[in-house]
C-alpha positions in Angstrom: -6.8 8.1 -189.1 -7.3 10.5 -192.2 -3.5 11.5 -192.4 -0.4 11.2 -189.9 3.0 13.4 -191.3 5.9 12.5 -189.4 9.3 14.3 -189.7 12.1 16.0 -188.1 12.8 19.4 -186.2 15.2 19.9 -188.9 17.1 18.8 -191.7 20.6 18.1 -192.0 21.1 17.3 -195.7 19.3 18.5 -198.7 16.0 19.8 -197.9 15.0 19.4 -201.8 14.6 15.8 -201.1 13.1 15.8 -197.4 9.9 14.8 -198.7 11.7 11.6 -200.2 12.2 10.3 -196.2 9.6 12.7 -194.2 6.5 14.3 -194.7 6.6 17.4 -192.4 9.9 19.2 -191.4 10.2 22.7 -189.3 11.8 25.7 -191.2 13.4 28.3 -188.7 15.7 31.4 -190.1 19.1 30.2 -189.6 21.4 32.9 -188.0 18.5 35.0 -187.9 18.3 35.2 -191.5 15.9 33.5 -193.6 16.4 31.1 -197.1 16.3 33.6 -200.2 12.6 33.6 -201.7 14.3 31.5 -204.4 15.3 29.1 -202.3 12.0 29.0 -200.3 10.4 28.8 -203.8 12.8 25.7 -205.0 11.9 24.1 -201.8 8.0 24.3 -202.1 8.8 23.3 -205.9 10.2 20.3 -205.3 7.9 18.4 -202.9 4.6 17.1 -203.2 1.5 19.2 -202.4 0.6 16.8 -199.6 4.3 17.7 -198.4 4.3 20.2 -195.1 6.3 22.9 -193.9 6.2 24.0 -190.9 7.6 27.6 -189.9 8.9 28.7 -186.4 8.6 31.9 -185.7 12.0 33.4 -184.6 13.5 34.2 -181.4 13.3 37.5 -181.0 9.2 37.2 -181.4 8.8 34.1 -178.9 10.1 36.3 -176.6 6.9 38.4 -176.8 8.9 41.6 -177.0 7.3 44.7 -178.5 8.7 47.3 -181.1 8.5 47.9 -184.8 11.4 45.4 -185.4 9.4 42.3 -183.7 6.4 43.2 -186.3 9.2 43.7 -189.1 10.5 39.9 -187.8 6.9 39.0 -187.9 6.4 39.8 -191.0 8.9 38.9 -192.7 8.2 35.3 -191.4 4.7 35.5 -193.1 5.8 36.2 -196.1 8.2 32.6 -195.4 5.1 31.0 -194.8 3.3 32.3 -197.9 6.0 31.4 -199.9 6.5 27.9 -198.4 2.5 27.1 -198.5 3.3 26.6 -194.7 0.6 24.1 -193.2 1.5 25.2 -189.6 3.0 28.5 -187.9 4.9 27.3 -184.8 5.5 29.8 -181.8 7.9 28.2 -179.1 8.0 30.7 -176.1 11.3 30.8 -174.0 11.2 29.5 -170.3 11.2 33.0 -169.1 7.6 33.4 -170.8 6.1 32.2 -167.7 2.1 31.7 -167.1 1.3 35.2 -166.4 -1.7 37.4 -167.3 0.1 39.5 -169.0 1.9 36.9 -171.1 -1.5 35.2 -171.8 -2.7 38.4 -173.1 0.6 38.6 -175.2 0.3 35.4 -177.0 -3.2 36.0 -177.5 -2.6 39.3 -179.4 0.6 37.7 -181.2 -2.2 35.1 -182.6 -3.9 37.5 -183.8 -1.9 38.7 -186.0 -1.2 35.8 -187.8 -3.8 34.5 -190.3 -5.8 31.3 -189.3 -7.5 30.2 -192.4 -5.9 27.5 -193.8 -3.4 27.8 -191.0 -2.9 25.9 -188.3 -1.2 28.1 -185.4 0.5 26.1 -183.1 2.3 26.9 -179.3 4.6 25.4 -177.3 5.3 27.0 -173.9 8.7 25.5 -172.3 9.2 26.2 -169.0 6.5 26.2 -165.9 3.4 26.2 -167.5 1.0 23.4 -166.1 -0.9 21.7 -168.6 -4.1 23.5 -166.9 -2.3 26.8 -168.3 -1.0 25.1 -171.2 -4.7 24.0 -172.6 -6.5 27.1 -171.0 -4.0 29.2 -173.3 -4.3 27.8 -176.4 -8.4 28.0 -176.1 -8.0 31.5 -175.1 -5.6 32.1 -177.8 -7.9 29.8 -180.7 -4.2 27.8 -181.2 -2.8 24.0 -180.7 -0.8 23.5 -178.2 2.4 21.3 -178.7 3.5 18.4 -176.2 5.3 15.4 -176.1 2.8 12.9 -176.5 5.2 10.2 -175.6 5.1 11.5 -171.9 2.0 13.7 -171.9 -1.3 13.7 -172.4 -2.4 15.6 -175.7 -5.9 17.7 -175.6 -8.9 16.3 -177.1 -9.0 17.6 -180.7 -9.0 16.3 -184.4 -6.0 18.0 -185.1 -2.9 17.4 -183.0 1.0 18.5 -183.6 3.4 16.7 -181.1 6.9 17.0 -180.5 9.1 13.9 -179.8 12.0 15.1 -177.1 15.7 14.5 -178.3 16.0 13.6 -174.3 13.1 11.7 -174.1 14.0 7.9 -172.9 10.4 6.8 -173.9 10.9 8.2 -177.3 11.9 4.9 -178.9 10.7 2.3 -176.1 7.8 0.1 -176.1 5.3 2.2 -173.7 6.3 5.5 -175.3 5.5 4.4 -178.9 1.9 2.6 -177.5 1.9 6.1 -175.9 2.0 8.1 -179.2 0.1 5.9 -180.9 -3.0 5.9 -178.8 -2.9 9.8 -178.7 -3.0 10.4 -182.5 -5.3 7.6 -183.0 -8.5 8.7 -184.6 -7.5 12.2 -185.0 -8.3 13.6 -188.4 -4.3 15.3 -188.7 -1.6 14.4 -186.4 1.2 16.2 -187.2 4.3 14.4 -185.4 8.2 16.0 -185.4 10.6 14.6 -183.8 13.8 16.4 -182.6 16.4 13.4 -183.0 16.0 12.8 -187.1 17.1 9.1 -186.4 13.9 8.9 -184.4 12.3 10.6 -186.7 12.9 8.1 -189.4 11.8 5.2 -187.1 8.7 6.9 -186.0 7.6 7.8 -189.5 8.5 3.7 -190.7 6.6 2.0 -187.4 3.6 4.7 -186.2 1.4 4.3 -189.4 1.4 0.2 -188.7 1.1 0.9 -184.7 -1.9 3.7 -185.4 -3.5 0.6 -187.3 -2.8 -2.1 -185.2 -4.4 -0.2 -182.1 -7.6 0.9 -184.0 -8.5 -2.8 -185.0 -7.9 -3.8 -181.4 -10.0 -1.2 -180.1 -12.0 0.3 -182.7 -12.9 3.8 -184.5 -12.4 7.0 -182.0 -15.5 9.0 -182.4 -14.2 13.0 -182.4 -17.1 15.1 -181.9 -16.1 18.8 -183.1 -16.1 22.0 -180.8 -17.2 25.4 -181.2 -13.5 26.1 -180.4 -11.4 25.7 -183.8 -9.1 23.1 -183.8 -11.1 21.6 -181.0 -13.4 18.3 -180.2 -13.6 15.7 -177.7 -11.7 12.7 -178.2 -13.1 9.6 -176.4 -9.6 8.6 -175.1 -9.2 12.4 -173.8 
């Protein structure tokens, strides 16, 4: 595959030296206050260009609440991402954001507010969305959506972000890692975070040899693109 980044939900050290052991990690405001710009700044500084950042948009906006402090929030967390050179803008909707109409067309118009070129604008409902609603959304919407692709089925695309569960039992077991590995195979990015950094660290030092190992055995993955960004089939899919 052209490039796999695998890294943690967050870090719990020195973040000026995350790109030493990861290659992607999530920023979120912490307290509801974000990292000074010079911070920010000394963070971008210090890792690679290849390095990504990831940023979650707050609480207060996954709840898909309206009002001129949710845009402030908004943009305020823009300006993060600007800052940061932010890859991917992450929007994790609370359980009681359920599979609505309305809340479709909510996350829809939330979407739109956030720039997509050179962005990639991710979602991951939590909750009782089906994965019928799940992928139906995120076309509607022209975003990823984010699963665990140790336990389900990611959607055909050449760019996938996944989320390893802290809970998950098949997060470090045989099946679960022939599990990941077969859904990221041939994609062109797979962005891959895990919620437990000790996974984390095991997943970023076995999935580039697994990713290899399965492609010999079965071959190139031929990814055919969409008119849907972020989109294609995926033979596997």
């Amino acid at each position: 595959m052209a490039r796999l980044l695998v890294g943690p939900a967050a870090i719990t050290g020195d973040m000026r030296t995350a790109h030493e052991r990861f290659d992607i990690v999530e920023v979120r405001a912490g307290d509801g206050a974000w990292p000074k710009d010079s911070t920010l700044k000394r963070w971008r500084k210090s890792a690679p260009p290849a390095f990504v950042f990831t940023v979650v948009l707050p609480p207060r906006v996954a709840s898909l609440a309206q009002g001129a402090d949710v845009d402030d929030l908004l943009t305020e967390t823009l300006h993060v991402a600007a800052i940061l050179q932010a890859r991917c803008v992450l929007l994790q909707t609370p359980p009681d954001v359920r599979p609505t109409a309305a809340n479709r067309k909510r996350i829809a118009a939330l979407f739109e507010k956030i720039p997509a070129e050179g962005t990639v604008r991710c979602w991951e409902p939590s909750g009782l969305w089906e994965p019928e609603d799940i992928f139906a959304t995120a076309r509607s919407a022209r975003v990823l959506p984010v699963l665990d692709a140790t336990q389900e089925v990611l959607p055909p695309g050449a760019i996938v972000y996944t989320r390893v569960r802290a809970m998950s039992k098949a997060a470090t077991s045989a099946r679960g890692l022939e599990k990941l590995a077969s859904s990221i195979r041939g994609r062109r990015e797979a962005f891959v975070v895990a919620e437990d950094p000790k996974v984390a660290s095991a997943l970023r030092a076995a999935l580039p040899k697994l990713v290899k190992e399965r492609a010999a055995r079965q071959g190139p993955v031929l990814v055919r693109q969409s008119t849907a960004p972020l989109i294609a089939e995926d033979e596997e899919q």
